[in-house]
N, CA, C and O atoms as CSV, one atom per row, in Angstrom:
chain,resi,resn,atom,element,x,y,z
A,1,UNK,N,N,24.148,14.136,-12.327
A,1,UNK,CA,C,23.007,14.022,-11.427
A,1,UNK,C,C,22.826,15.337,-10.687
A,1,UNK,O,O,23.778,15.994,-10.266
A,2,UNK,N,N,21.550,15.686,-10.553
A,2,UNK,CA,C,21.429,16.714,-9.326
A,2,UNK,C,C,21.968,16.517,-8.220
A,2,UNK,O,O,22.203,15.371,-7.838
A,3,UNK,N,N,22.289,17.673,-7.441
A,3,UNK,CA,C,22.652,17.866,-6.505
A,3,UNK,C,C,21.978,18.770,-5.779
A,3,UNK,O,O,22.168,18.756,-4.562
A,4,UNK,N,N,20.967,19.837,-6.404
A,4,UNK,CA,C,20.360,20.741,-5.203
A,4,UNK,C,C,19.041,20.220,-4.982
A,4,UNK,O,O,18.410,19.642,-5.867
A,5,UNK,N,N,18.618,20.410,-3.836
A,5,UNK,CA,C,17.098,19.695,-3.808
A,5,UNK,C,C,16.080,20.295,-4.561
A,5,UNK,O,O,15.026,19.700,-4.787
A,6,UNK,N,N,16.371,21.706,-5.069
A,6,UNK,CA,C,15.288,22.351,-6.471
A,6,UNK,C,C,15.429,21.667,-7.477
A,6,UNK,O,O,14.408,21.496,-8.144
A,7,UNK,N,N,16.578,21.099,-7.909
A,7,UNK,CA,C,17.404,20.281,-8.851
A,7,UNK,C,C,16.244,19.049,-8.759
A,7,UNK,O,O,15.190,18.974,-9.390
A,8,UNK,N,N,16.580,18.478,-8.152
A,8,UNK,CA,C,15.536,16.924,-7.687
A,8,UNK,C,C,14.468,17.196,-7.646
A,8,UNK,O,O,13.634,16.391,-8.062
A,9,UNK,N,N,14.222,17.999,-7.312
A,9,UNK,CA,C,12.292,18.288,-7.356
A,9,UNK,C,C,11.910,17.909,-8.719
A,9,UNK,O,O,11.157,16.979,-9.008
A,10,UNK,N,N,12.756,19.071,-9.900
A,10,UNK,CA,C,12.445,19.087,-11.169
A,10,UNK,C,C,12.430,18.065,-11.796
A,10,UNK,O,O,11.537,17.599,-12.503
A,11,UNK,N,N,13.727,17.565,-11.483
A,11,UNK,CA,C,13.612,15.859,-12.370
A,11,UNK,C,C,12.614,15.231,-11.875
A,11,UNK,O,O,11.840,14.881,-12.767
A,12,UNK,N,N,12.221,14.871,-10.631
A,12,UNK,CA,C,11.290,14.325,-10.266
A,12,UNK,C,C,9.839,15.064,-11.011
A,12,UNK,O,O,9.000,14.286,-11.465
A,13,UNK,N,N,9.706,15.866,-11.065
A,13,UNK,CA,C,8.262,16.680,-11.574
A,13,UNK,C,C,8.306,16.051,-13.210
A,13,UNK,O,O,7.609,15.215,-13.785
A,14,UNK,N,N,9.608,16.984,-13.687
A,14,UNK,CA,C,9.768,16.326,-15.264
A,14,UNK,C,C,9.600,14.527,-15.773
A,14,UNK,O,O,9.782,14.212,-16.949
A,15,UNK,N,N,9.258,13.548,-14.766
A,15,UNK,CA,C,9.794,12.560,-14.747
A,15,UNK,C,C,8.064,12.261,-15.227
A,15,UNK,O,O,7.563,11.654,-16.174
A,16,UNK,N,N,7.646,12.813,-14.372
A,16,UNK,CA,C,6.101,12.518,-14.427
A,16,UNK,C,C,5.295,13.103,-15.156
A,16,UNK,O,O,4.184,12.625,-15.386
A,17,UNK,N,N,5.840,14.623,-15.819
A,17,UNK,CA,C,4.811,15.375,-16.766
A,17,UNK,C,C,5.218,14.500,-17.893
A,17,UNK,O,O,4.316,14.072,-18.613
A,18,UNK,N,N,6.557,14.143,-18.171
A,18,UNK,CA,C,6.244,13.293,-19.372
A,18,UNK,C,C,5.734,12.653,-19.389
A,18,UNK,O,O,5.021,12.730,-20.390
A,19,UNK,N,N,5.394,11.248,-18.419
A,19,UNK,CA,C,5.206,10.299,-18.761
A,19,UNK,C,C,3.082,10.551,-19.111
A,19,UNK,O,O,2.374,9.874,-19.856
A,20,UNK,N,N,2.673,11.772,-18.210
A,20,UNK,CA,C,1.346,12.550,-18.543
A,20,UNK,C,C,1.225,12.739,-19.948
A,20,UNK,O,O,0.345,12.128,-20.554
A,21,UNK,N,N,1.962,13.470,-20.511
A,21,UNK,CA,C,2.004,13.884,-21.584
A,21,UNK,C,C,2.328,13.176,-23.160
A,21,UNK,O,O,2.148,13.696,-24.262
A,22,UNK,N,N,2.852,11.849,-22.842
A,22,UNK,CA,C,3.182,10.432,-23.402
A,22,UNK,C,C,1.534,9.832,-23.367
A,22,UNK,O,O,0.985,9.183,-24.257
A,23,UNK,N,N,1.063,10.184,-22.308
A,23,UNK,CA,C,0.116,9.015,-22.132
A,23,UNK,C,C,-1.250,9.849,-23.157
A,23,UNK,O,O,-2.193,9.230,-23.650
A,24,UNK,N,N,-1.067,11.047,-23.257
A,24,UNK,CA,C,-1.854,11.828,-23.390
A,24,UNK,C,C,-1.957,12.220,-25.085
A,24,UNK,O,O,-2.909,12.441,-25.835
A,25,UNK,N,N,-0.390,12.183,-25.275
A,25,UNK,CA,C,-0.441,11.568,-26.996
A,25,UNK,C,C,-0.841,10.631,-27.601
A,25,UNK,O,O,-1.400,10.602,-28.698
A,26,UNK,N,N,-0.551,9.744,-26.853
A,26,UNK,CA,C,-0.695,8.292,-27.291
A,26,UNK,C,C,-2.098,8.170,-27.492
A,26,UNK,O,O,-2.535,7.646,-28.517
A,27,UNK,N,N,-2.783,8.577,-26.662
A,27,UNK,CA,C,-4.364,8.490,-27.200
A,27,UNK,C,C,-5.004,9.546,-28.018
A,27,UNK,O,O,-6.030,9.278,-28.643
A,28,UNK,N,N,-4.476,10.722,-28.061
A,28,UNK,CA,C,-4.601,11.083,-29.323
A,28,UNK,C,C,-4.466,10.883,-30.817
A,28,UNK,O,O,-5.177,11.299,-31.731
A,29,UNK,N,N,-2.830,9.771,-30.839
A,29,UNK,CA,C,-2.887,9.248,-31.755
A,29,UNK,C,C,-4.186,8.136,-32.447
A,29,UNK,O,O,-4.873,8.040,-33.463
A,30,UNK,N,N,-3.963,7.431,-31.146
A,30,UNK,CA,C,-4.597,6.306,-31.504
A,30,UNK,C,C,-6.461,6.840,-31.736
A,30,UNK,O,O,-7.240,6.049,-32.268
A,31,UNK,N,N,-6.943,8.250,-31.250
A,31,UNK,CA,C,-8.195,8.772,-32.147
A,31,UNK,C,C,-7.860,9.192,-33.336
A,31,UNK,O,O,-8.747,8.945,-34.152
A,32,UNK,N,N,-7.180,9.590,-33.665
A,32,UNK,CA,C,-6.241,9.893,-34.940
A,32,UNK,C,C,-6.539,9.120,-35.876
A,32,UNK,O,O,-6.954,9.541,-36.956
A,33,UNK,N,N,-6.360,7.782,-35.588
A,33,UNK,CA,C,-5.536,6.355,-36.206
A,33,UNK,C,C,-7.479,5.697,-36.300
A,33,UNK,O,O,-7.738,4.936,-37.233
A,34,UNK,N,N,-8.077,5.894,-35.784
A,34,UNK,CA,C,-9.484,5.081,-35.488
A,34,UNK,C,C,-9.892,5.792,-36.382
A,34,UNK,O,O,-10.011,5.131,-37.413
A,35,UNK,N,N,-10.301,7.313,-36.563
A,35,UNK,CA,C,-10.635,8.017,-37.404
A,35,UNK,C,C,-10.678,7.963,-38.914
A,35,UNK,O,O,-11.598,8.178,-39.703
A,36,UNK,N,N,-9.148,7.539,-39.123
A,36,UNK,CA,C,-8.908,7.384,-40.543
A,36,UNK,C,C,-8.928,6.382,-40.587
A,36,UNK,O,O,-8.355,6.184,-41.659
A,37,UNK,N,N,-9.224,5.275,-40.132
A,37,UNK,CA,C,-9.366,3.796,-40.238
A,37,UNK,C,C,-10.868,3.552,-40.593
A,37,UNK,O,O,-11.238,2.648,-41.342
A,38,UNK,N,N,-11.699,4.453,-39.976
A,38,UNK,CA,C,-13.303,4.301,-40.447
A,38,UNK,C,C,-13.731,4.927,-41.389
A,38,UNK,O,O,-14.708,4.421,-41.943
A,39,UNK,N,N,-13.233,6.168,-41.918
A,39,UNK,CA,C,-12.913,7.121,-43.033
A,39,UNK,C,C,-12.360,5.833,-44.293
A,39,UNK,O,O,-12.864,5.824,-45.416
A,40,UNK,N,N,-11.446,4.975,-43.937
A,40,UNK,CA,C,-10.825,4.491,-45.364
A,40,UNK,C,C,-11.928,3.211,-45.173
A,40,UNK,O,O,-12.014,2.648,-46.264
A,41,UNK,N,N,-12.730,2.609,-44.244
A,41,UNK,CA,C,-13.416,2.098,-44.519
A,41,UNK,C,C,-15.082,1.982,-45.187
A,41,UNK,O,O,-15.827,1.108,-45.629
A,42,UNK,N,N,-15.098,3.574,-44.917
A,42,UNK,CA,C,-16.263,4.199,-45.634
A,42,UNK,C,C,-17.601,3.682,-44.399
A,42,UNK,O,O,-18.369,2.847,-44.877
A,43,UNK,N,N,-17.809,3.966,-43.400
A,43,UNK,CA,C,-18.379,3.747,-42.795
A,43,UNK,C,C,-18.737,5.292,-41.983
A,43,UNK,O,O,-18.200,5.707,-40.956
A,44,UNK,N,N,-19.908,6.026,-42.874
A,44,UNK,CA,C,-19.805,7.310,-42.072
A,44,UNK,C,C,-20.126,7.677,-40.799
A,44,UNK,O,O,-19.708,8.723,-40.303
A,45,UNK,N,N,-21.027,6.693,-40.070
A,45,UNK,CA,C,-21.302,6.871,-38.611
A,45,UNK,C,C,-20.342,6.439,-38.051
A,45,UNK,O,O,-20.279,7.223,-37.105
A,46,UNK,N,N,-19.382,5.638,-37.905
A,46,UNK,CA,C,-18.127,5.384,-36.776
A,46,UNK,C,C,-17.454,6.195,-37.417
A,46,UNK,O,O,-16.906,6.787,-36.487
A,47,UNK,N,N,-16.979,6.802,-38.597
A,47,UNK,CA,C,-16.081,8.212,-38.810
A,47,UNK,C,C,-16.447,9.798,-38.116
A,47,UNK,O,O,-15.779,10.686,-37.586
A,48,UNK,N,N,-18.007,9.571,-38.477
A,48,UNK,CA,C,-18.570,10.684,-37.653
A,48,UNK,C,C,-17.863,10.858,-36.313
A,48,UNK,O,O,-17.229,11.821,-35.883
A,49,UNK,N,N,-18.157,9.593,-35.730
A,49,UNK,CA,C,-18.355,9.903,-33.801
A,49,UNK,C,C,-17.180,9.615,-33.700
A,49,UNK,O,O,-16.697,9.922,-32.610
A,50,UNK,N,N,-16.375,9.046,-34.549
A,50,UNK,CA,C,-14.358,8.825,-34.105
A,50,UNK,C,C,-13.536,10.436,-34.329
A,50,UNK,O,O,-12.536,10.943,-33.820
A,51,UNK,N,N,-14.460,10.854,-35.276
A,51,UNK,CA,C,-14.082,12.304,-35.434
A,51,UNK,C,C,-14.155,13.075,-34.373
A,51,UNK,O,O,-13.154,13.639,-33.932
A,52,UNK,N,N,-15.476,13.210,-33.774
A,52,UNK,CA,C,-15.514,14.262,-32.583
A,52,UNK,C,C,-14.790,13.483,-31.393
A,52,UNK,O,O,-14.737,14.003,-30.279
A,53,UNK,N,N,-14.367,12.528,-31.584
A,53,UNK,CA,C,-13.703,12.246,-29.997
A,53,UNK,C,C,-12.242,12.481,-30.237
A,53,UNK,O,O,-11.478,12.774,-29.318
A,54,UNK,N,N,-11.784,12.321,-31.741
A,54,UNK,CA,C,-10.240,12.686,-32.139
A,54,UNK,C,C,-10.151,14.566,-31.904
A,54,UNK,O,O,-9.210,15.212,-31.443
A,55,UNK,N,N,-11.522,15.077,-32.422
A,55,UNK,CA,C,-10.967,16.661,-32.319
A,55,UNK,C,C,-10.926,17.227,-30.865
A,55,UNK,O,O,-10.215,18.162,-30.498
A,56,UNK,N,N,-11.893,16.438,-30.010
A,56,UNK,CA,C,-11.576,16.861,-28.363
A,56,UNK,C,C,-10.425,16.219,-28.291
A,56,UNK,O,O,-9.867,17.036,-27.559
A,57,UNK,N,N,-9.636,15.415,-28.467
A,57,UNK,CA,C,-8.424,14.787,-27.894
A,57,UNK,C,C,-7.486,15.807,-28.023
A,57,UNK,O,O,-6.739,16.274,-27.164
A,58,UNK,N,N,-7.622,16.119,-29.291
A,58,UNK,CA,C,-6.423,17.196,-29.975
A,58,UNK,C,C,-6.720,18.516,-29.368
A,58,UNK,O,O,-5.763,19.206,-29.016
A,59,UNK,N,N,-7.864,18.928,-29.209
A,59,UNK,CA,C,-8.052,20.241,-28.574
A,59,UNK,C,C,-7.251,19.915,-27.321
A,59,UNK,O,O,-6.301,20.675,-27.135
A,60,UNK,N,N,-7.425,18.965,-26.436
A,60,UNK,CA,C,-7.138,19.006,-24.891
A,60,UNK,C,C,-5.600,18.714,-24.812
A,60,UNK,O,O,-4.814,18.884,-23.881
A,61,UNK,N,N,-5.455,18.328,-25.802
A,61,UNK,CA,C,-3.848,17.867,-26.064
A,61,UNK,C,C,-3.017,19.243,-26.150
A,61,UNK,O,O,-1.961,19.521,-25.581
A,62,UNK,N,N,-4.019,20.251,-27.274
A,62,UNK,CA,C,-3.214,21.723,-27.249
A,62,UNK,C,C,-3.318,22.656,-26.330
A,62,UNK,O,O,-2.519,23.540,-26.020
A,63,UNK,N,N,-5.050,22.231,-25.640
A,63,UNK,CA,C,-4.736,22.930,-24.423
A,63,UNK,C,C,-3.639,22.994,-23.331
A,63,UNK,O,O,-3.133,24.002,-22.839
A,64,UNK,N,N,-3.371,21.623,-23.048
A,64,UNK,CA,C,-2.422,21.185,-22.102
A,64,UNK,C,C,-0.781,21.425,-22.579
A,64,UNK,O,O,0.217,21.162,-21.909
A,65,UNK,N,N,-0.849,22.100,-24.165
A,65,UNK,CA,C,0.342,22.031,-24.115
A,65,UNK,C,C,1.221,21.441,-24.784
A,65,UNK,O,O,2.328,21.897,-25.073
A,66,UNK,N,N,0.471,19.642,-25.276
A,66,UNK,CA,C,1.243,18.691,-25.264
A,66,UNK,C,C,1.719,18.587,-26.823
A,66,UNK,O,O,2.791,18.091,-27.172
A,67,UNK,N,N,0.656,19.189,-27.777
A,67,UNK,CA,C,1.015,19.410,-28.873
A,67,UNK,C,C,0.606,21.215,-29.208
A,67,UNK,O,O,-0.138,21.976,-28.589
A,68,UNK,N,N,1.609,21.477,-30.667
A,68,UNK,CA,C,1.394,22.588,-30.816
A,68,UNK,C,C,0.239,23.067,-31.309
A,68,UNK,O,O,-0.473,22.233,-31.868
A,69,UNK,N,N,-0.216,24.372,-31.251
A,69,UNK,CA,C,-1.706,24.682,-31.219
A,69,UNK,C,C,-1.812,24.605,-33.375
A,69,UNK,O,O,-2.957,24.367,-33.756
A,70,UNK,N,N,-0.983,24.746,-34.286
A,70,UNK,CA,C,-0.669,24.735,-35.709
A,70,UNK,C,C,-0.981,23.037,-35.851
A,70,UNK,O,O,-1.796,22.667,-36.696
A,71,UNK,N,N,-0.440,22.265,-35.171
A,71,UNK,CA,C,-0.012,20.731,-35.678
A,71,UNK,C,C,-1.870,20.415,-35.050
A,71,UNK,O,O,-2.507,19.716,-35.839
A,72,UNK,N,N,-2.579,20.824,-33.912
A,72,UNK,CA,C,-3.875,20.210,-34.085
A,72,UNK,C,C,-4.549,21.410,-34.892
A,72,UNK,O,O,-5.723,21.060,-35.014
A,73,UNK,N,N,-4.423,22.361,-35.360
A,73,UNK,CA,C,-5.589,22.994,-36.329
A,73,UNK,C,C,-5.080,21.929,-37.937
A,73,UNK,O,O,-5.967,21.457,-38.648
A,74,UNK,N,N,-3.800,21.747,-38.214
A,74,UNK,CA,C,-3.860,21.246,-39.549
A,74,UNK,C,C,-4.087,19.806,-39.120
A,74,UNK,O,O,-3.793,19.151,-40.120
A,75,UNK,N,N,-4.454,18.979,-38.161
A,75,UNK,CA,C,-4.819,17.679,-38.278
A,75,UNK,C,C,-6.701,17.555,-38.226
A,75,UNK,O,O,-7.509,16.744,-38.676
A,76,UNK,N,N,-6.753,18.207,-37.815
A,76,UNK,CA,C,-8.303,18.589,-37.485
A,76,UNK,C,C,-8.676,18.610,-38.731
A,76,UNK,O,O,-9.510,17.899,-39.292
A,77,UNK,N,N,-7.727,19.847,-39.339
A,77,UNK,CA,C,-8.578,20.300,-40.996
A,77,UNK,C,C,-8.733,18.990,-42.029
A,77,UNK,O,O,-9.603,18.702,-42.851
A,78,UNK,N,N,-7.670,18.421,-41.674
A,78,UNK,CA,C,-7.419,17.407,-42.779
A,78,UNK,C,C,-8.096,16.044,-42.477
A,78,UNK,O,O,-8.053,15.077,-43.238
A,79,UNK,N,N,-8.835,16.087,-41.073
A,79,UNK,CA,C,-9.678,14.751,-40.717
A,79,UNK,C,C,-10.715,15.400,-41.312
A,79,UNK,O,O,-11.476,14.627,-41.894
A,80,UNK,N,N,-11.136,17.042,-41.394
A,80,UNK,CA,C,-12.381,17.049,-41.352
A,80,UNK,C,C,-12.843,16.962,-43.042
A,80,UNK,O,O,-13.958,16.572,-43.388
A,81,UNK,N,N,-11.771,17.402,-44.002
A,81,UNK,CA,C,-11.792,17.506,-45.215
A,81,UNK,C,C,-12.119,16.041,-45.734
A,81,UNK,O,O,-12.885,15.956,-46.694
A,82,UNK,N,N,-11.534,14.738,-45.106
A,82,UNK,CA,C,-11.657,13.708,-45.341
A,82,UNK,C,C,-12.999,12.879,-45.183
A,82,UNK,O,O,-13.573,12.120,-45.964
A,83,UNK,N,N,-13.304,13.307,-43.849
A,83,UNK,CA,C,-14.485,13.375,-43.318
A,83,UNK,C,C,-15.586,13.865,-44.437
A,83,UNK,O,O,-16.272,12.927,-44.843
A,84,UNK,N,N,-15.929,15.276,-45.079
A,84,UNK,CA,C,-16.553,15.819,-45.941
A,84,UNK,C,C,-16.734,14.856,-47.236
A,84,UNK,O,O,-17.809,14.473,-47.697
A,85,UNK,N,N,-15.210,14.504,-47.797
A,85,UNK,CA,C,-15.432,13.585,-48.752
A,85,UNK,C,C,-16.374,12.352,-48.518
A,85,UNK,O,O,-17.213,11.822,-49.247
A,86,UNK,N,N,-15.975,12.104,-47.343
A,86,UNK,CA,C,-17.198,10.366,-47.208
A,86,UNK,C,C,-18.496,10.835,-47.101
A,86,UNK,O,O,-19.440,10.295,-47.678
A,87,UNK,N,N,-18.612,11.984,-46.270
A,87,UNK,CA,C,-20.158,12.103,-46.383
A,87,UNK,C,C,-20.408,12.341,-47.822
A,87,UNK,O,O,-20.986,11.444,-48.436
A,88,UNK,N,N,-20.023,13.521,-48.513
A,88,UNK,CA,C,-20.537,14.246,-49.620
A,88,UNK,C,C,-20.507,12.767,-50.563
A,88,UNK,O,O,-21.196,13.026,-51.549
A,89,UNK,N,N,-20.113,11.649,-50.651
A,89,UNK,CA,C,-20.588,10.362,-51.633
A,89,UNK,C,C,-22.103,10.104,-50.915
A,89,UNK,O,O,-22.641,10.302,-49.825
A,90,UNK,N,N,-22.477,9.468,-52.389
A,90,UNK,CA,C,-23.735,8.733,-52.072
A,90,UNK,C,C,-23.732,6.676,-52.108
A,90,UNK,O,O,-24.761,6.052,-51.849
């Protein structure tokens, strides 16, 4: 356990950026997860608009830090490639 009160501050600070940063994945996933759920359902307007709310998630996610800036450019690419396929069918 800590013992200096800089000590305690931190845990206390760390206690709470995670649980920020937990909360902050978690809904990234879950645009993630909506995305490719309307994508495998072939429904291009809820893939469309699940898309742009998954790539702001992930942007704000790398802004903040919470993921690495590599892990949202290759999730992005690969929603958007998926994305391309549903539109480009007729």
């Amino acid at each position: 356990m800590a013992n200096l009160k800089s000590a305690k501050t931190r845990v206390r600070r760390n206690q709470k950026r995670e649980a920020i940063n937990a909360k902050r994945l978690n809904a990234t996933r879950t645009a993630v997860k909506q995305t490719r759920a309307a994508i495998a359902k072939g429904d291009k307007d809820a893939a469309t608009k699940s898309f742009r709310k998954a790539e702001s998630s992930l942007a704000k996610a790398k802004n903040k830090r919470t993921i690495k800036a590599n892990t949202m450019a290759r999730q992005v690419s690969r929603l958007a490639q998926a994305l391309k396929a549903l539109v480009g069918k007729k």
